[in-house]
C-alpha positions in Angstrom: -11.5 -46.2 -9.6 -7.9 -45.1 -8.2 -9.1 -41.3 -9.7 -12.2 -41.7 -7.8 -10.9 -42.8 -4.7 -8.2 -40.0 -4.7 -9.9 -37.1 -5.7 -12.6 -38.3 -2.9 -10.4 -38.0 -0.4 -8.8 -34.7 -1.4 -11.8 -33.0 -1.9 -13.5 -34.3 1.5 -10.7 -33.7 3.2 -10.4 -30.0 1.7 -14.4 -29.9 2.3 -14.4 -30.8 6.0 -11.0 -30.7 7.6 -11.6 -33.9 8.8 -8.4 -35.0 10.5 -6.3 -32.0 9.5 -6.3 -30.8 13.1 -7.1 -27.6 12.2 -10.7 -26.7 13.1 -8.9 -27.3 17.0 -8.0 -24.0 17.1 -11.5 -22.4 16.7 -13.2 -24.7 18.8 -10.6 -24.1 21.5 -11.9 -19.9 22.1 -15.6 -21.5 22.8 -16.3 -21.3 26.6 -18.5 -24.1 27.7 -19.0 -26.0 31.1 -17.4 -29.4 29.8 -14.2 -29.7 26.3 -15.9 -32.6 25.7 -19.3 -30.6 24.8 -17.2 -29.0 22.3 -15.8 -31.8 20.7 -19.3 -33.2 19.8 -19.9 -29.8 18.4 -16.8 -30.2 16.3 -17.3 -33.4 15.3 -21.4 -32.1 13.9 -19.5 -30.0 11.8 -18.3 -33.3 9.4 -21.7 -34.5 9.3 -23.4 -31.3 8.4 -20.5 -31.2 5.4 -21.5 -34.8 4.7 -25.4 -33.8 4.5 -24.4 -30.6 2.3 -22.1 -32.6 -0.5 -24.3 -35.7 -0.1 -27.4 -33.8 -1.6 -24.9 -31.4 -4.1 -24.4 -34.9 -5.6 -27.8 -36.6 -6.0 -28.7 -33.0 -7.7 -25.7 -33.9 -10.3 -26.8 -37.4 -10.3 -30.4 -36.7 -10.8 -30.4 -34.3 -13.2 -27.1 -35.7 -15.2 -25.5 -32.3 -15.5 -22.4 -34.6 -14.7 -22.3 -36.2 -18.4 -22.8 -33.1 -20.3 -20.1 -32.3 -22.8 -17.4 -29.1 -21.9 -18.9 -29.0 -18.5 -15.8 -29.1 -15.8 -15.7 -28.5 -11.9 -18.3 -26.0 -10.8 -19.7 -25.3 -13.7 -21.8 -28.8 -13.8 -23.1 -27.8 -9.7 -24.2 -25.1 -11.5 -26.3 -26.9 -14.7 -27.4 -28.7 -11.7 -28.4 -26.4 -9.9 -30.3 -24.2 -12.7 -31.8 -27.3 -14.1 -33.4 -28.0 -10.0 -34.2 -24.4 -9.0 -34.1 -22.4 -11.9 -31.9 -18.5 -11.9 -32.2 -18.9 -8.1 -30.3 -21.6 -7.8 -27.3 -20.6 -9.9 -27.4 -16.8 -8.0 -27.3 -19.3 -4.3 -24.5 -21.3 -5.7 -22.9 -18.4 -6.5 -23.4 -16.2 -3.2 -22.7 -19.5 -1.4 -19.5 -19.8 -3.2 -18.4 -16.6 -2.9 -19.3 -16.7 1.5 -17.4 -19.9 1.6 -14.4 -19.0 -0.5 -14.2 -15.6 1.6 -15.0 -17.0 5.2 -12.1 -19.7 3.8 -9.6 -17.5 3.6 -10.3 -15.2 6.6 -10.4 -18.4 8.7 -6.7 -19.7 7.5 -5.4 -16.4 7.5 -6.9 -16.2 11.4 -5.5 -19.6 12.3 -2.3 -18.9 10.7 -1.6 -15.8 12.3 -2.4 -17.5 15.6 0.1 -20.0 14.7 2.6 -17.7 14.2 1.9 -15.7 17.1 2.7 -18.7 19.4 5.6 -19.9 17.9 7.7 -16.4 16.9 5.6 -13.8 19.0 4.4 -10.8 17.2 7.8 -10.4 15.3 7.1 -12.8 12.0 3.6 -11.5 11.8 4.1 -8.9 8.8 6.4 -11.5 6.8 2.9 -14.0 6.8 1.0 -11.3 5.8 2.7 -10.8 2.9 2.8 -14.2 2.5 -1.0 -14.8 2.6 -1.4 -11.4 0.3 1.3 -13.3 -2.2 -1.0 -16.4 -2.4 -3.8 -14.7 -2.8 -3.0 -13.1 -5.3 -1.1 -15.7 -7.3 -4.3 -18.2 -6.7 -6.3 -15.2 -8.9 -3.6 -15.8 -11.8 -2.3 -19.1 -12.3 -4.1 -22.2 -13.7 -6.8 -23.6 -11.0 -5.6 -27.1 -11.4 -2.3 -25.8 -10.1 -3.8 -24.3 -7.3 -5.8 -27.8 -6.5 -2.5 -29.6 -6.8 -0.9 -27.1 -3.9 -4.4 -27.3 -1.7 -4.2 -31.1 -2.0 -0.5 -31.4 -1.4 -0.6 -28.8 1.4 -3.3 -30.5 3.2 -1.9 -33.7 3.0 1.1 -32.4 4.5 -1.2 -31.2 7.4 -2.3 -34.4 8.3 0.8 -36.4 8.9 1.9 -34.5 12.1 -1.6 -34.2 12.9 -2.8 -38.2 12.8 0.9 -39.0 14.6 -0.7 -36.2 17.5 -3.9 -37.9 17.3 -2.6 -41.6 17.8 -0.2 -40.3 20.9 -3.2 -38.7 22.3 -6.1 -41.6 21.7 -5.3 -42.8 25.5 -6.1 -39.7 27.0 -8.9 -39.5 24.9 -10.6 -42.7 25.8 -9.8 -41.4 29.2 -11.2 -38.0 29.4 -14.3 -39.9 27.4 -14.9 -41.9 29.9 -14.9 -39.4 32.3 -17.7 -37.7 30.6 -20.0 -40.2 30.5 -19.5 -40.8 34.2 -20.3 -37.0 34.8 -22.9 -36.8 32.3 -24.9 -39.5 34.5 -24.7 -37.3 38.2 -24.1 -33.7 36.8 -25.5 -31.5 34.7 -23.6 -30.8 31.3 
């Protein structure tokens, strides 16, 4: 149970973001008449994970790719998958992994580099570069449950400043909530 509870968490967490703070800094280049707007928007985004992994998991359930022998990580999405859809699902599984697994990267390396634009200007750009280029690469070499050990502990380090943020910013929240609903009712947004 303590396995299932912790790998849960990791994985949902590394699937959605959810409470990471980092899908902030996309949402925050959207124009739209009200933040607030965006912030349901942002928020969809965990449900439309939790649609995605909830039916991933009754295919594995369903067809019990899950308690075939020498079967680990993706490989028993993909029995799933071919056992549901046939060649077609297998060649989706792997397109879709491949767009998410690239879009991944892209989008860290974006957010990252924004990061360190704000907080050392342009200067300590080329060092994360060559940073991200290092990772990369190493990810393509060393054992994958080492790199899930890193993902997991690196996220988890993402959250602590980022629920502390959260809790000194649930007032204004509440606040700016409120205000919302108040000009949802006379206004048009």
């Amino acid at each position: 149970m303590k396995y299932a509870i912790r790998y849960g968490v990791s994985r949902g967490l590394f699937s959605n973001e959810a409470g990471m703070g980092s899908t902030p800094h996309a949402h925050a280049l959207a124009h739209v008449k009200d933040p607030s707007i965006q912030g349901f928007v942002a928020m969809s985004g965990v449900f439309v994970d939790l649609l995605i992994c909830t039916a991933t998991a009754l295919i594995i359930l369903l067809t019990g790719a899950y308690a075939e022998p020498g079967l680990i990580s993706v490989q028993i999405t993909q029995r799933a998958f071919e056992e549901t859809f046939g060649q077609a699902g297998v060649v989706f599984l792997a397109i879709s992994l491949l767009v998410f697994a690239f879009t991944t990267i892209i989008g860290w390396y974006v957010f990252g580099e924004m990061n360190i634009r704000y907080l050392f200007k342009s200067k300590a750009v080329y060092g994360f570069r060559v940073i991200v280029i290092a990772c990369v690469f190493s990810a393509t070499i060393f054992h994958a449950n080492l790199i899930w050990e890193l993902a997991d502990t690196f996220n988890g380090l993402m959250v602590i400043p980022n629920v502390i943020a959260i809790v000194i910013l649930a007032p204004q929240v509440k606040k700016l909530y409120k205000r919302f609903l108040a000009r949802r009712k006379t206004e048009d947004i």
